[in-house]
N, C-alpha and C positions, 0 to 999 in steps of 0.2 A: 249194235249201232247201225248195221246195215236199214234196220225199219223207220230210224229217223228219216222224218222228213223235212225236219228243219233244224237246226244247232237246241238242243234243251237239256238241263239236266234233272229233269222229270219225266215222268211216264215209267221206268225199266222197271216198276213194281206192277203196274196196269201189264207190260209187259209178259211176266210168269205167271204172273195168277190166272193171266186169257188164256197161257199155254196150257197150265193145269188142266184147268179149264175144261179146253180144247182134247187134252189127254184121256177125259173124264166122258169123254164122246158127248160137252157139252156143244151147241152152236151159235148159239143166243145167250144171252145171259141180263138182268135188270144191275143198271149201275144207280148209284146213290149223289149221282152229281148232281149240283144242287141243292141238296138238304143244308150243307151249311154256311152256304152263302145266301140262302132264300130266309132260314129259321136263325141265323146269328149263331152256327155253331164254334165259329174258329174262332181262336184267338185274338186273330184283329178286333174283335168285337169289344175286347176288351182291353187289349193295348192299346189302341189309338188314342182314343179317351185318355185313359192314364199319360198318354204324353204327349198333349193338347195339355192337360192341367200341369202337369211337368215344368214344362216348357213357360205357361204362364205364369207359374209362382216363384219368386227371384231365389227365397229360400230353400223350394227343391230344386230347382235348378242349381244354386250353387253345391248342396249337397249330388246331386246326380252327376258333377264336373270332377267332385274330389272322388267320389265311388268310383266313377270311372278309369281313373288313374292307377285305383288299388283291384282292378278286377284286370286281368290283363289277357282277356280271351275277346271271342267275337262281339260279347252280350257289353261287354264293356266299349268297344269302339262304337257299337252303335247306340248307349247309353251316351259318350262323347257327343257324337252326332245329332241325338238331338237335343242337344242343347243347343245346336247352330240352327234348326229348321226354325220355320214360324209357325205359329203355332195355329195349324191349318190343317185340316184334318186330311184332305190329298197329299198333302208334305208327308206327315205322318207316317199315311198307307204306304206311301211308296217307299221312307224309308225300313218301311217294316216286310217290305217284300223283293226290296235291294240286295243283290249278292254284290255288287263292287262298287261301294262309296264314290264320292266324288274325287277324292286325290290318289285313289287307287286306278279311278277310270281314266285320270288323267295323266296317270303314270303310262297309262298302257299308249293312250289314242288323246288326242285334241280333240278339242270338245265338236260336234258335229255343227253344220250349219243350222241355224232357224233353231235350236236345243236350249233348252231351260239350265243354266250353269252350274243347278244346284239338285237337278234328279237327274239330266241328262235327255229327259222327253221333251218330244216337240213343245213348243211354246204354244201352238194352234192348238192342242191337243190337249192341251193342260187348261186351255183359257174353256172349250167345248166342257170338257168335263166336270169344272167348277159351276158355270152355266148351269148344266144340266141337273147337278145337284145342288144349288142351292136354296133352293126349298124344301128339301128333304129335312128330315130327323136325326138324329144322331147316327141312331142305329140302320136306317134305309141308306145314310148315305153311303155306311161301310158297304153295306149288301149291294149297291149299285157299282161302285169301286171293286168288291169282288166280281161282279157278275160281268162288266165289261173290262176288266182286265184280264187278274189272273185266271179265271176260270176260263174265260172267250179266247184268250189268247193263247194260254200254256194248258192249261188242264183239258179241255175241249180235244184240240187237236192231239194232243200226245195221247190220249185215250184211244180217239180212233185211229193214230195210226199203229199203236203198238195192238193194241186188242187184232186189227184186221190182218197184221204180221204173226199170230197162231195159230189159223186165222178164229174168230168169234165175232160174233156181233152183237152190239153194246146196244142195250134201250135205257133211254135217261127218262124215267117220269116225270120227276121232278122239273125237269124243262118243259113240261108243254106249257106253252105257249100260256092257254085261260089259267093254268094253275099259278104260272110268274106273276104275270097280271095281279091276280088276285090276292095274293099272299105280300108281294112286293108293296102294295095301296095299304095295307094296316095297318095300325099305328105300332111304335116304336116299342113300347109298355109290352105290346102281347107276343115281341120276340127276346122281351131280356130275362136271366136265366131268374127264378123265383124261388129257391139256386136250382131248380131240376133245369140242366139244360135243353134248349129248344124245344120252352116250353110249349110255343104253339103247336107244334106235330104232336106231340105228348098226347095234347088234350083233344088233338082230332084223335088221332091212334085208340084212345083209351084205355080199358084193363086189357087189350088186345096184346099191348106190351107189356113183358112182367116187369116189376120194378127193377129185377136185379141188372136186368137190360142196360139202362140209364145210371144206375147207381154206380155202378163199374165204370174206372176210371179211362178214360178216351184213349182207345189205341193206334199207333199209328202203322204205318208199313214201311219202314226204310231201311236201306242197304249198310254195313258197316264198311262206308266210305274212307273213313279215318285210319280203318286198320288196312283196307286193302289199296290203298294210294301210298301210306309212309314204308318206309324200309324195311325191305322184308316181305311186302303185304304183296297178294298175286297181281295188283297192277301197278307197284312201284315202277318197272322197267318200261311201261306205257306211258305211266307220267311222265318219268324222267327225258326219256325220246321226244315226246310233246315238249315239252317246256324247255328242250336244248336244242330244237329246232328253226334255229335262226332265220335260216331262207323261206320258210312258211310264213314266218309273223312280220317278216316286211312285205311279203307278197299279200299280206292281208293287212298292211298298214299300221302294224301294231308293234310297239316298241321291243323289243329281243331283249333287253337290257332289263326293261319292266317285266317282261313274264319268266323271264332266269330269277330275277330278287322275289318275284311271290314264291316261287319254286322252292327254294331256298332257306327262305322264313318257312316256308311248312315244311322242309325238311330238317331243319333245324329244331322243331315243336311249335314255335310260334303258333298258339296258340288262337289268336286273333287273325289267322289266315285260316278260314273255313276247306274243310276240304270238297267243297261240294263249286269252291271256286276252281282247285284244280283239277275237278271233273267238267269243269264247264270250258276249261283250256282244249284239256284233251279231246273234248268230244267237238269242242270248234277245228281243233285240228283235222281231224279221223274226218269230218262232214267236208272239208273244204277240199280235205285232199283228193278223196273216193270223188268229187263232182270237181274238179280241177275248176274251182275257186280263187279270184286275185281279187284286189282292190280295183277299183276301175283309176 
């Protein structure tokens, strides 16, 4: 936590692999950021859509409102959720990349000045970025929404600051600059899957890649959060600490009442409290307290 340079609860995977890395008397190394916000590899690319038409059609909508009732984990609350958004593909994204809903966030804090009351982002910010994509294509608008959000904002930075904390040093090809440009301008059609996914790299790549490459199903890299935050698990006694630290979350303006009940619900199993929320507690804590941090 010490290589954080900003409150996130990503990057600690960029973190070990640079260390590896680093162990491996590597000093450089080429990262793949990029590839699938440029070529449509994530998800979004195909959840947004699906709840845009969701959202549009009263009949899946009312079935997506009963489903939701009877699933009673995360996928469910935010199944609920959008059934309230409009069916607007920026709505969408952000609820699809939201770690604390609206009456979760409002549990904790009041809503911020100049704030959108339904994602939480500026109003100017959201008005820019609709602007900015609204002549775009389905699938270019997802890829611009990833390219200036979550990539720019969280993947970006947490990269280099955890890779430079092993230390190593990251080369992104995929960002240069004529390659965005260029790939970012084509049409929608020659980034959707044909089911090989992204397929345009595929077919630049060639037979250079063997099939079994692409044919294997998408791996990710993630910590088991779930087992080492509940009870028992090697950072129960860190969450716990965090989440029963009253004079912290009023010195940062945040309700003590609200972050004891998410503590709670996920101590409890509640299900529908992600644990990757009471990593984002803790590690707000650990960040504010190590830079003696308050609310102004």
């Amino acid at each position: 936590m010490a290589a954080i340079d900003q409150p996130t609860v990503d990057g600690f995977n960029t973190y070990f692999v640079s260390r590896a890395a680093r162990q491996a008397e590597l000093t450089v190394a080429l990262s793949g950021l990029g590839a699938d916000e440029l070529f449509g590899g994530y998800a979004t690319f195909k959840d947004v859509p699906r709840a845009i038409a969701l959202r549009k059609n009263p009949l899946l909508r009312l079935g997506a409102r009963l489903a939701s009732r009877m699933i009673p984990n995360r996928t469910g609350t935010k199944l609920a959720e959008t059934c309230r958004r409009p069916p607007d593909a920026l709505a969408m994204y952000l609820l699809r990349r939201e770690l604390f809903l609206p009456t979760e966030r409002r549990a904790l804090m009041p809503l911020p000045a100049g704030a959108d009351s339904l994602t939480g982002v500026g109003s100017e910010l959201l008005d820019e970025l609709r602007a900015e994509s609204r002549d775009l294509g389905a699938t270019n608008r997802i890829s611009y929404f990833e390219l200036n959000l979550y990539m720019r904002h969280m993947l970006l930075r947490d990269s280099d600051a955890f890779s430079m904390a092993a230390p190593i040093e990251y080369r992104v090809p995929f960002l240069d600059h004529r390659l965005v440009e260029e790939v970012f301008a084509l049409p929608d059609k020659w980034k959707t899957p044909d089911p090989r996914p992204k397929p345009l790299l595929l077919d630049v790549a060639g037979d250079r890649v063997p099939s079994a490459v692409w044919q294997r199903a998408k791996r990710g890299f993630t910590f088991p959060w779930q087992q080492w935050l509940a009870h028992g698990g090697a950072l129960h006694s860190v969450a716990r600490d965090a989440a029963n630290d009253t004079a912290k979350w009023r010195d940062l303006a945040l309700d003590p009442d609200a972050v004891a009940h998410t503590w709670n619900r996920f101590e409890r199993g509640d299900r529908r409290v992600s644990p990757l929320q009471i990593l984002a507690l803790v590690v707000l804590r650990d960040f504010s307290t190590r830079h003696s941090l308050c609310a102004a």
